[in-house]
C-alpha positions as CSV (number, residue, x, y, z in Angstrom):
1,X,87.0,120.3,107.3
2,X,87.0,116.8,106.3
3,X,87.9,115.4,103.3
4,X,85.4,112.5,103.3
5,X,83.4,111.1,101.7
6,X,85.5,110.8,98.3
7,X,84.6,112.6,95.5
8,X,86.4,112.4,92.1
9,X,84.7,110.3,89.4
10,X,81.9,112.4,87.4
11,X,80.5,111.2,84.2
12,X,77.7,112.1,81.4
13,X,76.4,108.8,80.5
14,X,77.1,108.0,76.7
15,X,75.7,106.8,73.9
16,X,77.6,103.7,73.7
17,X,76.8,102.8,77.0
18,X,73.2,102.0,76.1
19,X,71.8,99.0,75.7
20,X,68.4,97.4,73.7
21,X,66.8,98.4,77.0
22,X,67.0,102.3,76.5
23,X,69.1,102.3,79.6
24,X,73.5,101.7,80.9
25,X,73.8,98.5,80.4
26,X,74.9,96.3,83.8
27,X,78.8,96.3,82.2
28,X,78.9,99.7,82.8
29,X,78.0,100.0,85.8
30,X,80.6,97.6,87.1
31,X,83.4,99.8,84.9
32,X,82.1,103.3,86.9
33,X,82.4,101.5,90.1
34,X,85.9,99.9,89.2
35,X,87.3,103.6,88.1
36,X,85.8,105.5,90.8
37,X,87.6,102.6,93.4
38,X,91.2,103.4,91.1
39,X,90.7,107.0,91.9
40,X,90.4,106.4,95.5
41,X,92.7,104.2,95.6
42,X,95.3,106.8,94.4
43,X,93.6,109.2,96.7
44,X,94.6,106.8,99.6
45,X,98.0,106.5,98.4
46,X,98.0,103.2,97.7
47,X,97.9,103.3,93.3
48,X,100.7,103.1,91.3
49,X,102.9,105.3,93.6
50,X,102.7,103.4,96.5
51,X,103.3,100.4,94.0
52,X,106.8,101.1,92.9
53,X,107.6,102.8,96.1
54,X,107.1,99.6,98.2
55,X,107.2,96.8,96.1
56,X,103.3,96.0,97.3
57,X,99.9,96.7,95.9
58,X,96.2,95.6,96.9
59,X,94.1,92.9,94.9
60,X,90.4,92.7,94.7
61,X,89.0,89.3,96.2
62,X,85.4,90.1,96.8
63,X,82.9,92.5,94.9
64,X,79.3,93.5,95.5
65,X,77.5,95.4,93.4
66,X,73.3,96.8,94.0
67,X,71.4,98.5,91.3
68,X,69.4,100.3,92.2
69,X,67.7,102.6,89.7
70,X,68.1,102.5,85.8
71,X,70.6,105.4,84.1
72,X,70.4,106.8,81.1
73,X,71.8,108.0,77.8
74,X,73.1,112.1,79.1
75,X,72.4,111.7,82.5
76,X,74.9,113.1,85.1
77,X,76.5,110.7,87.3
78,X,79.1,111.0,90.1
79,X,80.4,108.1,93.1
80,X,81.2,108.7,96.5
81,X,83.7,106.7,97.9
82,X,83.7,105.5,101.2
83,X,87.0,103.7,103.3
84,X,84.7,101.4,105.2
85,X,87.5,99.3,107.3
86,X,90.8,98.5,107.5
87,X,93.3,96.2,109.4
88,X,96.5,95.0,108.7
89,X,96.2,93.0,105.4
90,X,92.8,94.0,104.1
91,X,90.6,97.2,103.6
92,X,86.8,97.6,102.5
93,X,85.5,100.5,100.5
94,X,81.9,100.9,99.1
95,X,81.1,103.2,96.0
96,X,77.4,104.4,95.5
97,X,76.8,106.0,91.7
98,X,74.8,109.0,91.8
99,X,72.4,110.3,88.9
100,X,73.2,114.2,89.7
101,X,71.1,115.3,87.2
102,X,67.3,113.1,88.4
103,X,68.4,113.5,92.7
104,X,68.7,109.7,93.6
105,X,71.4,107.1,94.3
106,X,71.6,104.7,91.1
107,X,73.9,101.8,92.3
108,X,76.3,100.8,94.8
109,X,79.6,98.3,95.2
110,X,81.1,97.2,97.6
111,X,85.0,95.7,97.7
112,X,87.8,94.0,100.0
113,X,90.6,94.6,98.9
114,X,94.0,92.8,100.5
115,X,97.2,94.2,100.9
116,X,100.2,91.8,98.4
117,X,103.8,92.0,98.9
118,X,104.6,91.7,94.9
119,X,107.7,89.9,95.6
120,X,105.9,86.7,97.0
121,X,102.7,87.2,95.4
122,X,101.3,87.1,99.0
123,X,99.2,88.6,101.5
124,X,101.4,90.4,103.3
125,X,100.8,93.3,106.0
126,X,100.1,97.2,105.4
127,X,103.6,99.1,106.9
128,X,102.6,100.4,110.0
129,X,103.1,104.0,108.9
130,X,100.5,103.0,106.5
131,X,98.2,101.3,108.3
132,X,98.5,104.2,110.6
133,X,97.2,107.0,108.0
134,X,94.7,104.4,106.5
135,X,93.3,104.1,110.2
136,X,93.1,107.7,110.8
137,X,91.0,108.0,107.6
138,X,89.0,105.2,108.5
139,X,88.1,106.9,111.9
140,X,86.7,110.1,109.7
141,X,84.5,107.8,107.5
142,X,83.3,106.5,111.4
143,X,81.8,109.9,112.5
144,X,80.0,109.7,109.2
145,X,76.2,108.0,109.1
146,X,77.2,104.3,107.3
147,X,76.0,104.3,103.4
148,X,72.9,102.9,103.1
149,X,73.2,98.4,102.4
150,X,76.5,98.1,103.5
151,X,77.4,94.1,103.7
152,X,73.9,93.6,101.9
153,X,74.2,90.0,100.1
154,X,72.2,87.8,98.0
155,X,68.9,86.4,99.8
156,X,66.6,83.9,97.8
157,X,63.3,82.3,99.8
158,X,64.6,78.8,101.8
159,X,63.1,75.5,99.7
160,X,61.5,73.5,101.9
């Protein structure tokens, strides 16, 4: 049975999340999104173990993020994780929020991350063992249908 897609983070939206509009405020969204992405990032072995072990860690260079529908105080929300791609200095995940408790996807993100060798503050290759198991992952997020918008960008009418 596979493991995939990742889920860990669950919330109850609060009261401080809330803005003037009677709804999460856009903040927050962008805070669920980063914590669900730290918990799958310890899930991939590649957190603060994988830190300390081998002297490397990931950094965020590019972030997405769709809303979709509006949350609210006390609803029910959970993210699915998904390991998207991955090659030897980068890997892209996508997160969709999910309002458990109303039945529809409230918000997605979408990161690349790439692999830094903290002793040159560089880019710097996964270890092959790593890349390795990050591949093999990768390959059961492949037999899985794509999340919907996946690579979706920004598109405003041309000016002409």
């Amino acid at each position: 049975m596979s493991l995939y897609p990742f889920k860990k983070y669950s919330a109850t939206v609060p009261t401080q999340w809330v803005d003037f509009n009677g709804h999460m405020n856009t903040k927050y969204y962008g805070l669920v999104i980063y914590d669900a992405h730290i918990d799958f990032t310890e899930h991939l072995d590649l957190g603060e173990r994988y830190r300390y072990a081998n002297n490397c860690s990931k950094a965020l260079v590019e972030s997405h993020c769709i809303f979709e529908r509006e949350l609210c105080e006390g609803d029910e929300i959970e993210v699915v994780s998904w390991l998207l791609y991955v090659d030897e200095k980068r890997i892209h995940t996508f997160h969709e929020i999910y309002c458990t408790n109303k039945g529809y996807r409230a918000a997605a993100g979408e990161h690349l991350d790439l692999h830094i060798d903290l002793a040159t503050r560089r880019v710097s290759p996964f270890p092959s063992e790593v890349l390795e198991r990050l591949k093999v992952i990768e390959q059961q997020f492949c037999q899985l249908p794509k999340p919907v918008k996946v690579g979706s960008t920004i598109k405003i009418p041309s000016i002409t």
